[in-house]
C-alpha positions in Angstrom: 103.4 118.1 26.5 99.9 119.1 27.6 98.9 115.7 27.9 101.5 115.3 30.5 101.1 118.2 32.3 97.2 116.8 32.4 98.5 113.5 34.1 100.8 115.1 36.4 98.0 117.7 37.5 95.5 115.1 38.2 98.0 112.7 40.0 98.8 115.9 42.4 94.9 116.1 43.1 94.7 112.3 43.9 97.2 112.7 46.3 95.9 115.0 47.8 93.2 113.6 48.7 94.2 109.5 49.3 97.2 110.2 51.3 95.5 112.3 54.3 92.7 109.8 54.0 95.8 106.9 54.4 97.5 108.7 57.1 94.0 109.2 59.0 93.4 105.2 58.9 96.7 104.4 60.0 96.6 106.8 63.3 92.9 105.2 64.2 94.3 101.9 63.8 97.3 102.8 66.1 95.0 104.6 68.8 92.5 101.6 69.0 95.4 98.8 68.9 97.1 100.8 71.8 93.8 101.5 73.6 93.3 98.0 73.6 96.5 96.8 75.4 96.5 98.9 78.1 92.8 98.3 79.0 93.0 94.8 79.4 95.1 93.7 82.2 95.0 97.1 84.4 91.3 97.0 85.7 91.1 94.2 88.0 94.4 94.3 89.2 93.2 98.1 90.0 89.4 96.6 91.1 90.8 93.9 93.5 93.5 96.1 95.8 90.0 98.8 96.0 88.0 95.9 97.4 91.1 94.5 99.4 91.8 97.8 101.2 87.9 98.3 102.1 87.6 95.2 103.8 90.6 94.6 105.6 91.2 97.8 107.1 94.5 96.7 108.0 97.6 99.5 109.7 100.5 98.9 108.6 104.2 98.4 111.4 101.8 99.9 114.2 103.5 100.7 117.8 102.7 101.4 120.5 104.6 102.7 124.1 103.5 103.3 127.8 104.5 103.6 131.3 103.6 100.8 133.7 102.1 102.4 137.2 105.4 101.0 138.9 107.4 102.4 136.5 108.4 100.1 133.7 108.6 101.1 130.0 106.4 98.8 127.2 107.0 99.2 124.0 105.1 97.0 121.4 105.6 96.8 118.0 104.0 94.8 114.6 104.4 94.0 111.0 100.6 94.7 110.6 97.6 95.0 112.6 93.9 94.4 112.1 91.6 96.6 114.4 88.3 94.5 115.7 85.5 96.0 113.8 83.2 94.9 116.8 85.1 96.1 120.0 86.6 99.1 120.6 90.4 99.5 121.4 90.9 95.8 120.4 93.0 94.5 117.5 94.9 91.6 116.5 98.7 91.9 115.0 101.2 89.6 113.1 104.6 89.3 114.3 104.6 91.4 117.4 107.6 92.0 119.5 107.5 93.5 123.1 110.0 95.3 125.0 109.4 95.2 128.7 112.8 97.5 130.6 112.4 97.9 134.0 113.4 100.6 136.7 115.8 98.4 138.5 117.7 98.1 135.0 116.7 95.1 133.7 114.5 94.1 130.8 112.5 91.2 128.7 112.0 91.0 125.4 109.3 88.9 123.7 108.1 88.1 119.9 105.5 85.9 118.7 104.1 84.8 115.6 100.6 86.8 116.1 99.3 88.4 119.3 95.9 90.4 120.4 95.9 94.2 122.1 93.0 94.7 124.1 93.3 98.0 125.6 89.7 97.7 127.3 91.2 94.5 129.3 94.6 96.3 129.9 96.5 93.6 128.3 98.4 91.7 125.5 98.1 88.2 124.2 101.7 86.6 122.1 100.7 83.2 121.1 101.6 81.1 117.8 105.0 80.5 119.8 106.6 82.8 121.7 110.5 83.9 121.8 111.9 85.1 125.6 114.7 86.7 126.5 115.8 88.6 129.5 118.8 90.2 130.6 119.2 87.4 133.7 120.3 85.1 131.3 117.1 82.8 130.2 116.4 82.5 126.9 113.3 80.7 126.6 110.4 79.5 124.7 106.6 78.8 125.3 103.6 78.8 123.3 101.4 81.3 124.5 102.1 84.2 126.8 99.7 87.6 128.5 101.7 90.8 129.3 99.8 93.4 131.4 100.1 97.1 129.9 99.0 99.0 133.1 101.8 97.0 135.4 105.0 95.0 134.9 103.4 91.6 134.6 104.1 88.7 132.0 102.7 85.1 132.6 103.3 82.0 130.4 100.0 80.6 129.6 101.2 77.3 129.8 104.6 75.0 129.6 107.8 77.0 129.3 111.7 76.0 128.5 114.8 76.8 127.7 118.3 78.1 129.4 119.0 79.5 132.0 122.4 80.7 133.4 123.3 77.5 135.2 122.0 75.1 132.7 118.5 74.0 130.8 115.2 74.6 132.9 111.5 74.0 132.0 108.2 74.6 134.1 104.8 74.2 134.1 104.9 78.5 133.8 106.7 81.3 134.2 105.8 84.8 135.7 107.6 88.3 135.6 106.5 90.7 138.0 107.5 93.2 140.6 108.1 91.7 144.1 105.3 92.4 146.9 108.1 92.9 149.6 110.2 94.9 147.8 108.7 97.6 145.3 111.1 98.4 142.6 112.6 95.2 142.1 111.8 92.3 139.9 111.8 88.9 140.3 111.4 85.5 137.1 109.6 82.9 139.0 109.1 79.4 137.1 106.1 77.6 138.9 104.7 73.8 138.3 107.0 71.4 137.7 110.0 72.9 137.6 113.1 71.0 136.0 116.3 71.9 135.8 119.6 70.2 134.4 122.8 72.0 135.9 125.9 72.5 133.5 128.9 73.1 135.4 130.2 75.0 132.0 127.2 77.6 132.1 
């Protein structure tokens, strides 16, 4: 009987001993394992939006919104912008769509697949193909196109075409603007070449 209570008392004190020494090993293994896992991957992701966001210092859906001096409202807007780390006031934007609405009650609306704001210049640039509409009844399209931000001016900067109310119509350019004779109303003059096929259906 003593032997066995010798055996039993000296397997208690072994215990005690290896199983918190067990339990320790297991709980460093488990820290290091999980250490390692979550280490890996996360620092370059985490290292290449840092360096991405330093350099391209780009703004996010900018607008912007004026009053022409005869009147007219501008409104501009973008997906993203990009401000010109050289000039002042000057950026270039993707996917920018202008509202021009004019005091006689019409408007113009234009997108494009990039454009430049120069603010110095009193100006905007749509190129990459540009999408036209105005409430006359021309929907039209040209590739490149300059709207002026201190008066209600927009010029194709080249061939335009499209349709008009009376059929399809292309030119050499187009031009929005305020008429000379007659201040506070607006005329869409197509210039150079002008073509027109006539459907008797609209």
């Amino acid at each position: 009987m003593a032997s066995y209570d010798n055996a039993y008392s000296r397997f208690v004190a072994l215990a005690r001993i290896v199983l918190p020494l067990a339990a320790l090993g297991l709980l460093s293994t488990l820290f290091l394992v999980s250490r390692g896992e979550k280490e890996g991957p996360s620092l370059p992701f985490a290292r290449v939006d840092v360096e991405e966001m330093a350099r391209e210092q780009r703004v996010g859906a900018p607008e912007y919104a004026g009053l022409t001096d005869d009147g007219s409202a501008i409104a501009l807007t973008a997906d993203a912008a990009r401000p010109d780390p050289v000039q002042a006031g000057r950026a270039s934007a993707e996917t920018l769509h202008l509202r021009l609405d004019m005091p006689d009650g019409g408007h113009a609306e234009l997108t494009a697949a990039s454009g430049l704001l120069d603010m110095q210049a009193g100006h905007t640039v749509l190129e990459g193909g540009v999408h036209i509409e105005s409430s006359a009844g021309y929907t039209l399209d040209a590739e490149r196109a300059t709207a002026a931000l201190d008066r209600t001016e927009i010029v194709t900067d080249g061939p335009v075409e499209g349709l008009s109310p009376v059929g399809r119509i292309s030119a050499g350019r187009m031009r929005i603007t305020e008429q000379a004779e007659a201040p506070g109303q607006y005329l869409l003059v197509f210039k150079d070449g002008v073509r027109l096929v006539y459907d008797p259906e609209g």
